[in-house]
C-alpha positions, -999 to 999 in steps of 0.1 A, spaced: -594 513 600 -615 483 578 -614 451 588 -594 429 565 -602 394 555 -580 365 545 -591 348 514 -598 308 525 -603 286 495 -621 251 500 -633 229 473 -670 228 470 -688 198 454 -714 213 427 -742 201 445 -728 218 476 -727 248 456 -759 247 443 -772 244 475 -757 277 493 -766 299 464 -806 288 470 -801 293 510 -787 329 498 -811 359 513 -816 390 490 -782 405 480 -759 387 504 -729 373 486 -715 334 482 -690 337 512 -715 354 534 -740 328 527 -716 304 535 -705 315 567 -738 321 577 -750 283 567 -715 272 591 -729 291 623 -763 278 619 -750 240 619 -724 246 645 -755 262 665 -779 232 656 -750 208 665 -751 222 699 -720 240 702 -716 269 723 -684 275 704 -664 272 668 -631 266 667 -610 303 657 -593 276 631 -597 246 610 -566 232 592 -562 221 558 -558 184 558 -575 176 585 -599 145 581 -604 115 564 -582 108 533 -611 101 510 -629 138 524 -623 149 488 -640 126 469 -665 114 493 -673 152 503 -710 149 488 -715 113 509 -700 125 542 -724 159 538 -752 133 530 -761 148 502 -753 109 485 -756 77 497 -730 54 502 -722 23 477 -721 -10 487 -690 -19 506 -682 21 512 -680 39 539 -668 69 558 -631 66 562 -624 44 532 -597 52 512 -606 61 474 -600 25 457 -589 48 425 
């Protein structure tokens, strides 16, 4: 019987994006790359482990539009940082 796979939707920041489609190898898809990126920084972290879930939610409140600045992929402005609510 195949294996079936629930469809987990996460927001991405474009330069997030960009970045797993170059770290792609030969034909394997987005989601594959993706997971395959996630066990290689849970490995480099040092876990021996990942968690069987993450929940939506989960984090600080400004995750969404800090993403690319918590990832450090940007730097943080003056008077900014992680955990500060978006001043929006």
């Amino acid at each position: 019987m195949p294996q079936i796979m629930p469809r987990r939707t996460i927001y991405l920041p474009d330069s997030v994006e960009e970045l797993v489609r170059e770290q792609a190898l030969g034909n394997e898809s987005f989601s594959a790359t993706v997971v395959r990126l996630i066990e290689l920084g849970a490995l480099d972290e040092g876990r021996e482990s990942w968690p069987e879930w993450i929940g939506s939610f989960e984090g600080p409140g400004d995750l969404g539009i800090n993403a690319e600045k918590y990832l450090g992929l940007k730097p943080w402005g003056p008077g900014e940082g992680p955990g500060d609510e978006d001043p929006r």
